[in-house]
N, C-alpha and C positions, 0 to 999 in steps of 0.2 A: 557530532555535527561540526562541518570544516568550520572557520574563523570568519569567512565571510559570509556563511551563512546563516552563524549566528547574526553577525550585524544585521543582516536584513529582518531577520524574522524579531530582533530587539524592536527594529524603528518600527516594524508594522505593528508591535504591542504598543510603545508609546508612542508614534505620533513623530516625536523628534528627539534626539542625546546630544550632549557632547560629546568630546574625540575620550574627554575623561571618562564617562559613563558605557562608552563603546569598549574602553580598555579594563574597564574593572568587571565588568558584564563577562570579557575573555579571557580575565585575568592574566593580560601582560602587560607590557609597559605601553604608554604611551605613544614612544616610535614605532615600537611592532606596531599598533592598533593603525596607527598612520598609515604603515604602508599598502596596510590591508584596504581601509578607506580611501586611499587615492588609484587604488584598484579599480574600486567599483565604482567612482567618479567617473573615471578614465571610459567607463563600459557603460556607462549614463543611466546608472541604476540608484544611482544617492545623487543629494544634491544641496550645497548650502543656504541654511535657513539665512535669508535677508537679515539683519540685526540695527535696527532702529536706535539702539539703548549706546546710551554713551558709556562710556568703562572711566571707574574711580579706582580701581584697585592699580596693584603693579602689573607689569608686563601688558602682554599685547593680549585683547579680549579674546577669548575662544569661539571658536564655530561652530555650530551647531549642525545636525545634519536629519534629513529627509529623505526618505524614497521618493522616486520621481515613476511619471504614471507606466514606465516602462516594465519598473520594478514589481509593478502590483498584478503584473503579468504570468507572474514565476509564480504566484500560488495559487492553488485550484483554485476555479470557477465554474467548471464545464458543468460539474453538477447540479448548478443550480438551476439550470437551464429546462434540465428534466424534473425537476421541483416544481418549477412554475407552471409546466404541463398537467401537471395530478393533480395539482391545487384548483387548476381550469376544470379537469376532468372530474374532480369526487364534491360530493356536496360537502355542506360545511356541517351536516352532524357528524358524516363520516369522518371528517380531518380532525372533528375534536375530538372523537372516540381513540382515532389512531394516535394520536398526540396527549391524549389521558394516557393511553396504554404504554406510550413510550415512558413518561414521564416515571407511571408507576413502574417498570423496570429499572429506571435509571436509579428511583430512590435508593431503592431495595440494594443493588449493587453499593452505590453510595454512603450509605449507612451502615454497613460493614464496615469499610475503610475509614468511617469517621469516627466507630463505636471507640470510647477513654479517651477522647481529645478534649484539649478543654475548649472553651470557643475561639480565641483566636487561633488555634489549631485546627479546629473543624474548617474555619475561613480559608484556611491557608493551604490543607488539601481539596476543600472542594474547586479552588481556582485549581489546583493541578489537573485534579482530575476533568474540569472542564477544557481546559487543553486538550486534554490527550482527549476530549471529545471533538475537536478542530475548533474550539470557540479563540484558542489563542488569550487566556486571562490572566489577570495580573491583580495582587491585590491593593488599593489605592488607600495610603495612611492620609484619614484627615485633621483637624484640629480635635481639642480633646480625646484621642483615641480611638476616633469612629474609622470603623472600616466599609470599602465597598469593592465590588468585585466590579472589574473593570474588563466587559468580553471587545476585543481588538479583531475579529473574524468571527462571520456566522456561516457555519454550511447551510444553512437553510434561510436565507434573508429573504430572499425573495416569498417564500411561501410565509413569513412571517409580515411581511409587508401586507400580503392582501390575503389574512384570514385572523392574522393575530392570535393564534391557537397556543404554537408552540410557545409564546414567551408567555402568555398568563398560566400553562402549565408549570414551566421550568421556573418563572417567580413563586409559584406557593409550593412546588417542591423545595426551593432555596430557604423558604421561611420555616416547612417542617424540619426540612435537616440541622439549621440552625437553631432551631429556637427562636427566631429571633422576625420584626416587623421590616419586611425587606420592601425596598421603594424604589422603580424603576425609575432613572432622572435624565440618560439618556438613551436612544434608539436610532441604530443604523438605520430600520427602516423608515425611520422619518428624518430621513438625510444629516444624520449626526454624525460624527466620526467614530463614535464604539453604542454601543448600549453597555450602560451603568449601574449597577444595582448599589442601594446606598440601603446597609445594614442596621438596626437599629434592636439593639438587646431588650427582653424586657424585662 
């Protein structure tokens, strides 16, 4: 993956970085990461986050940085177009039966890959492998240890918005792989920035 393309595909997981967090994500220095970021400024694909907050520390505050709506142009969408079509055209026993059946494939696959991990290692391939499903996830550390899977892209949003099939499958798939009481807290398709699954061991 070139260097500016990881930057974009970083900001579209998190939302927003610094120039620091852009450079350690590419592992080089900070001037290199600059030059790369003033790049894609230049091409109106990034864009600095506003910064409200006063600075106490030394030096001069850091910038923060955003994909702007040009940017979110560059990742598929076309498909979802024809998602939303089927979801018109199939009744809704049939979407759930197709979206069990997915879901029971994906397990099966899944749980190979995750077979001797212990849990935060299960956590931490199944965000991979939701990736490399197009979900784009990341896993989010919160206080006390708690983990949540944090999906930044859905290939199927739209069909997810008006049937709600696929996500109450892929959340109790996530709870059998896991082990573990998984709790949905946000959803792109009810205008959030990611859909969140917040993990909870039992």
């Amino acid at each position: 993956m070139e260097r500016k393309e990881a930057i974009l595909v970083l900001l579209k997981v998190r939302g927003e970085a610094s120039l620091a967090e852009l450079a350690e994500r590419m592992e080089v220095t900070k001037q290199g990461a600059l030059r790369h970021v003033e790049g894609l400024e230049a091409r109106g694909l990034i864009e600095r986050v506003p910064n409200g907050q006063t600075h106490d520390g030394p030096g001069r505050p850091e910038h923060r940085y955003r994909l702007t709506a040009a940017a979110t142009e560059l990742f598929p969408h076309a498909h979802r177009e024809l998602a939303s079509e089927l979801v018109d055209f199939m009744e809704s026993d049939q979407l759930d039966r197709f979206f069990r059946a997915r879901a029971a494939r994906l397990e099966a696959e899944y749980a190979a890959r995750l077979a001797g991990l212990d849990f935060e290692g299960r956590v931490r391939e199944l965000a991979r492998l939701a990736s490399e499903a197009g979900h784009m996830t990341e896993v989010v550390e919160g206080p006390g240890g708690k983990l949540a899977l944090r999906h930044c892209n859905c290939p199927i949003q739209d069909v997810a918005a008006k049937a709600g099939h696929p996500c109450r499958h892929e959340q109790d798939m996530y709870e059998r792989l896991l082990g573990a009481d998984v709790e949905r807290t946000a959803w792109m398709a009810g205008a959030d920035a990611n859909c969140t699954y917040e993990i909870k061991p039992r």
